[in-house]
C-alpha positions in Angstrom: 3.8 -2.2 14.2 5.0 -5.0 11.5 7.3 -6.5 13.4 5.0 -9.5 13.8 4.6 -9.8 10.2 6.8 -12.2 8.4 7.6 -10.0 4.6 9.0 -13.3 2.7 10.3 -11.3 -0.5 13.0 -9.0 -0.4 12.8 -8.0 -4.6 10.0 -5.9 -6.1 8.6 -7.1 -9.6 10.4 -4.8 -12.0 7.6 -2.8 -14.5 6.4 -4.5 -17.1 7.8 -8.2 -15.6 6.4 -10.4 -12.9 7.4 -12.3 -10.0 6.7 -15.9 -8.5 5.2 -16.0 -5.1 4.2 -19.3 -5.0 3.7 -22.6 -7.5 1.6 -20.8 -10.6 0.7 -17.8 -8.5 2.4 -14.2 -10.3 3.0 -10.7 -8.6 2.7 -7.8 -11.0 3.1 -4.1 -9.8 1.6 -1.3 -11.5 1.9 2.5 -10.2 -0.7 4.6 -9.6 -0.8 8.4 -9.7 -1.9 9.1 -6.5 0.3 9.3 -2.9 -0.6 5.8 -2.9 1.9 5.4 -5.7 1.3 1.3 -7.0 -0.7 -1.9 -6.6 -0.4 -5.5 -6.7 -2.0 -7.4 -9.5 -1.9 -11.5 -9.8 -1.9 -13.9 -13.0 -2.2 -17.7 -11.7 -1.2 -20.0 -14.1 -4.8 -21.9 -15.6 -3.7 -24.3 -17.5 -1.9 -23.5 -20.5 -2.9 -19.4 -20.0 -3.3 -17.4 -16.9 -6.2 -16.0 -14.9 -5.4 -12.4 -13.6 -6.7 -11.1 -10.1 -7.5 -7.2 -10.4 -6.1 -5.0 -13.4 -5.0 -1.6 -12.2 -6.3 1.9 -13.2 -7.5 2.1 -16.5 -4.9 4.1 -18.4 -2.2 4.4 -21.2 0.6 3.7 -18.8 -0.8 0.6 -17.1 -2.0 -0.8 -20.4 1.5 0.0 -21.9 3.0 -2.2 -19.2 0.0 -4.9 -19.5 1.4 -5.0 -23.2 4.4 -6.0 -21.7 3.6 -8.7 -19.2 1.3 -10.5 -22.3 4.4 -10.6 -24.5 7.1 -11.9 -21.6 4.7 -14.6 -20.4 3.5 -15.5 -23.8 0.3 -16.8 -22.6 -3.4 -16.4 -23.3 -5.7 -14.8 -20.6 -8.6 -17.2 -19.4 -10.5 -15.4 -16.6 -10.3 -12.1 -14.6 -11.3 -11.7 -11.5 -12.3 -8.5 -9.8 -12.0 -8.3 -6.2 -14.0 -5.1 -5.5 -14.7 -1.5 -8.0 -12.6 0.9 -7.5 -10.6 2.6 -10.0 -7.3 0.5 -9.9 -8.9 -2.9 -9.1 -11.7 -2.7 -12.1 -9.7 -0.1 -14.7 -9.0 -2.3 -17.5 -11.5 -5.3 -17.0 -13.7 -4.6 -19.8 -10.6 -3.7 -22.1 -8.9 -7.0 -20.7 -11.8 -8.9 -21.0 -12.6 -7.5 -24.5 -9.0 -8.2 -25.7 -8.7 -11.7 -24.6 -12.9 -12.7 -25.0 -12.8 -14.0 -21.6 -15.6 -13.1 -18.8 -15.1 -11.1 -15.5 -15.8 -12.4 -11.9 -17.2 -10.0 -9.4 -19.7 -9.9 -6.7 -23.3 -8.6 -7.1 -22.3 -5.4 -4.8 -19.2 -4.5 -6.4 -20.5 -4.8 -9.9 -23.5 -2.6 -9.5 -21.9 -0.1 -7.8 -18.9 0.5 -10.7 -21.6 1.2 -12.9 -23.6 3.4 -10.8 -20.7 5.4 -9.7 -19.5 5.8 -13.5 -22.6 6.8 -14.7 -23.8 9.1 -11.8 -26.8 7.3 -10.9 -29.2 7.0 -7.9 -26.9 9.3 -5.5 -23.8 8.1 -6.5 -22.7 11.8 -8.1 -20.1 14.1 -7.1 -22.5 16.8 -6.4 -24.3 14.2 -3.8 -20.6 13.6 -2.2 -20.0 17.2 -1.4 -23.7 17.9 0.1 -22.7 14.9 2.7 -19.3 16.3 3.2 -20.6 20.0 3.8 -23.5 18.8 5.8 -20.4 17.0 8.0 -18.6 20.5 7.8 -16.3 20.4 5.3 -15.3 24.1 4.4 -16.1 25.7 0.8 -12.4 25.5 -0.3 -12.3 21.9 -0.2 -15.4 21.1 -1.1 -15.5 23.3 -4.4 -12.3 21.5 -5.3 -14.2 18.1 -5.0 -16.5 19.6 -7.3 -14.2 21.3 -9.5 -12.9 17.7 -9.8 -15.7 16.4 -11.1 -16.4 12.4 -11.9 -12.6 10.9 -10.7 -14.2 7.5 -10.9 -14.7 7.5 -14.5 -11.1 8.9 -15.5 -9.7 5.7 -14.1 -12.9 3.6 -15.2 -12.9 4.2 -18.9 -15.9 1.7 -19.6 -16.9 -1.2 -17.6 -18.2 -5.2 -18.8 -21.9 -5.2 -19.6 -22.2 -8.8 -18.2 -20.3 -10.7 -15.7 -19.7 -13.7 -13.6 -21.2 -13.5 -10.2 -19.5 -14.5 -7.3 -21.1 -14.9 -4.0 -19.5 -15.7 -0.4 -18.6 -19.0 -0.6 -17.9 -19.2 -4.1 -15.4 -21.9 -5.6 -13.5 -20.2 -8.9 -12.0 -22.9 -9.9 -8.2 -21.8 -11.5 -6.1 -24.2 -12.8 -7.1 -26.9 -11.1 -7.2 -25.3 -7.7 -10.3 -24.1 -5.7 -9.9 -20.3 -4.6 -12.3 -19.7 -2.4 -14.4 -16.2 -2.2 -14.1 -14.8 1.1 -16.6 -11.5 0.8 -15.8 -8.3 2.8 -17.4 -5.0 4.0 -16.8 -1.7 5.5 -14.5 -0.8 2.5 -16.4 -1.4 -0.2 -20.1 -2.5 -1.4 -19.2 -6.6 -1.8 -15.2 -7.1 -1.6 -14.6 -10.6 -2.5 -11.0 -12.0 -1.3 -9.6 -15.5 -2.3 -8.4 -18.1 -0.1 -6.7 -21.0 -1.6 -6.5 -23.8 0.9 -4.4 -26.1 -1.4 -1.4 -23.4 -1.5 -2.4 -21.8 1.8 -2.9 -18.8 0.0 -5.0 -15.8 0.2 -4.8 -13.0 -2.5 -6.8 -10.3 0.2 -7.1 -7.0 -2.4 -7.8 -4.4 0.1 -9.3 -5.9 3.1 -6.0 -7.1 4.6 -3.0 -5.0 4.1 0.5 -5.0 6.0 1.7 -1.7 6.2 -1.2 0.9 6.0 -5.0 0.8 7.2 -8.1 0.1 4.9 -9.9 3.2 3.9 -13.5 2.6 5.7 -15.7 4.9 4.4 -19.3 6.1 4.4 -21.3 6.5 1.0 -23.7 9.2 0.0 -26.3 6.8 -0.4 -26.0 5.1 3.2 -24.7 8.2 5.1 -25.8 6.8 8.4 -23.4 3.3 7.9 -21.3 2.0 10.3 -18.5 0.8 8.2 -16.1 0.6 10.8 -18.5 -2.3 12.5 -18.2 -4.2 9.0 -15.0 -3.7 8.5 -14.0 -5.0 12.1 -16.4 -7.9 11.7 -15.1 -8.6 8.4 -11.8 -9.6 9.2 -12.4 -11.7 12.1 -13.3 -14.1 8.6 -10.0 -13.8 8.1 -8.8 -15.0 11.8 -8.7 -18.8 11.5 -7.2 -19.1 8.4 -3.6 -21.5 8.5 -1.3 -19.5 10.5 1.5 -20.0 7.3 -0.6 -18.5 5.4 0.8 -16.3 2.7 -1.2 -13.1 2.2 -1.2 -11.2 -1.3 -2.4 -7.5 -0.2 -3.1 -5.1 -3.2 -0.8 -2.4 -1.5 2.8 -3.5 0.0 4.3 -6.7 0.2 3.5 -10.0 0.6 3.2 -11.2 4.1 2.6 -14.2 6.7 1.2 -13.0 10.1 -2.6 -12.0 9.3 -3.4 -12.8 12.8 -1.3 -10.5 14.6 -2.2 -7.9 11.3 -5.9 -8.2 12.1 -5.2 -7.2 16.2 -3.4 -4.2 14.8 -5.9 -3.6 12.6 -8.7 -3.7 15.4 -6.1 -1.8 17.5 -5.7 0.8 15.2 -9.6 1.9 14.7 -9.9 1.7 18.4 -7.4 4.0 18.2 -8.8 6.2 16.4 -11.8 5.9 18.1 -10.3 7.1 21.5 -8.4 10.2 19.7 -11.5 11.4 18.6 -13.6 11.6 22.0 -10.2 13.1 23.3 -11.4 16.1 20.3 -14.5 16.4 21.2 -14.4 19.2 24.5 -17.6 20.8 22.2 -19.7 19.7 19.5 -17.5 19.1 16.6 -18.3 18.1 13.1 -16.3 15.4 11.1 -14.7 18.7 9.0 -13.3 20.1 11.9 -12.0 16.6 13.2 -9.9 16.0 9.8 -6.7 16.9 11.2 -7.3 15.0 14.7 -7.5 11.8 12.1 -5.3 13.4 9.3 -2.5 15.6 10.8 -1.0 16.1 7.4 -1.5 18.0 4.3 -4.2 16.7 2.3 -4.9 16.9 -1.1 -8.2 16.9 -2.8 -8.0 13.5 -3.6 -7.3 12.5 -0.2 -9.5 15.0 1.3 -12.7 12.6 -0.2 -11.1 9.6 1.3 -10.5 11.3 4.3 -13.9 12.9 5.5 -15.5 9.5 4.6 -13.4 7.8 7.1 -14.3 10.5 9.5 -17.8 10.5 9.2 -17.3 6.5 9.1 -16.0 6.6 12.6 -18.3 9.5 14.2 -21.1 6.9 13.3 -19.7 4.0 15.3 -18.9 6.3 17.7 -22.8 6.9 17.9 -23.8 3.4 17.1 -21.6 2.4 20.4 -23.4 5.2 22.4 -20.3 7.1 22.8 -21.5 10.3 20.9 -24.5 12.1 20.1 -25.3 13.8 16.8 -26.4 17.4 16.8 -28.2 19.8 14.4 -26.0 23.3 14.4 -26.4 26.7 12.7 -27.1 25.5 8.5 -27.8 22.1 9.3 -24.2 21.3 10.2 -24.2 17.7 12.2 -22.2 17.9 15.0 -21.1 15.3 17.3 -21.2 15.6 21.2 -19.4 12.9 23.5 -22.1 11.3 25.9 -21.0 11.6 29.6 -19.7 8.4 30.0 -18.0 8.5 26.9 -14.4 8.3 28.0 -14.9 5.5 30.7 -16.3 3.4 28.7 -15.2 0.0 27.7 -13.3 -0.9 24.5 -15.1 -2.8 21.9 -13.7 -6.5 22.1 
């Protein structure tokens, strides 16, 4: 699947050091307590201090390793840049920012939403996840631990910036000396903003591009009848014509050159999914009873939220191709039903 991917560095960056990618450009690992066990941050040198590119999960450990970076590099923090909200992109931005008095880039979407989220507003609670998720059939085992859970956003949020810098598509962030362009992104998050720098034929992708595993496309309580899978698709065929020597800086895995041969698998791989869920369907099926046709592992609770927004996520492009109908069952259950011509239908191009 990654054989047409092109992994330039063999070495990791050790905890607490970095490692150079590329003139100015810095790779720092952080781990993360999940299955998904680290990410990729970036400092790029700006002038005579650094700029840093997502901040991990706000805790003791990654601010204990933080401590460590500042006082090998011995260099003042000038700018952070945010490339979407979730917990281990956005942790420690208002604690970075509030350390080093510098301001935070991020996109109108993504901004919002961290505060929303954090704060439980307009729909974005955990009691409003698990109505969606039991309305798509999730059973009461899982969905009590969801709620036993409570707020997981704000654990690894533990405050956010009151202001920021916005960013917009098309946005020039200007880092020393060098444009990095915002390249903004959907399906995965409200407002993702990626950055492409033409001068180093560099792009630093966060989550919208990554070598090894897919992008978690989700739908939101708010907008339960999305189609991220549609924005998702669309949004990387942005990243199709970039240089094909370009060296991509995913938030998860290694650095990489190939993005054009990662975005066909990419495409590939939600078809894929696509297809093994109208092979499911023989009856009305919900997206709870279609978790382990997508997910034919152990989940945990953590993984379980992730995972029924990705099925719902795909049951509605299913229906926004025509390939499914949705169905009221016994307590308002949705179901989905394949359409006749379902499995002889073409593949989206």
């Amino acid at each position: 699947m990654s054989d047409a991917l092109d992994f330039p560095f063999a070495d990791l960056p050790a905890p607490g050091a970095t490692l150079t990618v590329e003139s100015g450009v810095r790779w720092v690992r952080m781990p993360l307590p999940f299955a998904l066990d680290h990410i990729n941050l970036w400092l790029l040198d700006d002038g005579e201090g650094v700029a840093i590119v997502d901040t991990g999960i706000g805790d003791a450990t990654t601010r204990g390793l933080w401590e460590q970076v500042f006082a090998r590099i011995d260099r003042p923090v000038t700018q952070i840049v945010v490339t979407h909200a979730h917990p281990d992109h956005i942790g420690n931005a208002r604690w970075l920012s509030d350390r080093f008095g510098v301001p935070v880039h991020a996109t109108l979407g993504e901004y919002l939403w961290a505060h929303a989220i954090r704060d439980g507003r307009a729909g974005f609670t955990t009691e409003a996840l698990v109505a969606l998720f039991r309305r798509h059939g999730l059973d009461d085992a899982r969905a009590e631990a969801l709620l036993t859970r409570g707020n997981h956003y704000a654990r690894g949020v533990p405050e956010l910036p009151e202001s920021y810098l916005r960013v917009r598509d098309g946005s020039t962030i200007m880092i020393g000396g060098k444009a990095w362009r915002v390249i903004s992104g959907y399906g995965h998050s409200a407002e993702h903003a990626a950055l492409w720098c033409e001068a180093l034929h560099v792009l630093i992708s966060g989550d919208m591009l990554l070598p090894r595993i897919s992008t978690n496309v989700s739908t939101s309580t708010v907008t339960p009848q999305d189609d991220p899978v549609a924005q998702y698709i669309e949004s990387l065929g942005r990243f199709a014509e970039l240089p094909a020597d370009t060296l991509v800086l995913p938030s998860h895995g290694r650095p990489f050159r190939g993005a054009q041969a990662r975005i066909q698998q990419l495409v590939a791989h939600h078809e894929e999914r696509c297809g093994a869920l109208l092979a499911a369907l023989d009856q009305p099926m919900s997206a709870g009873e279609l978790l382990a046709t997508l997910f034919p592992r152990e989940l945990d609770t953590h993984q379980v939220m992730f995972a029924m927004g990705e099925a719902i996520g795909h049951l509605n492009h299913l229906a926004a191709r025509g390939l499914v109908s949705k169905l009221e069952a016994g307590g308002r259950i949705l179901k989905f039903a394949r359409t006749g011509d379902a499995l002889s239908a073409p593949q989206n191009k």
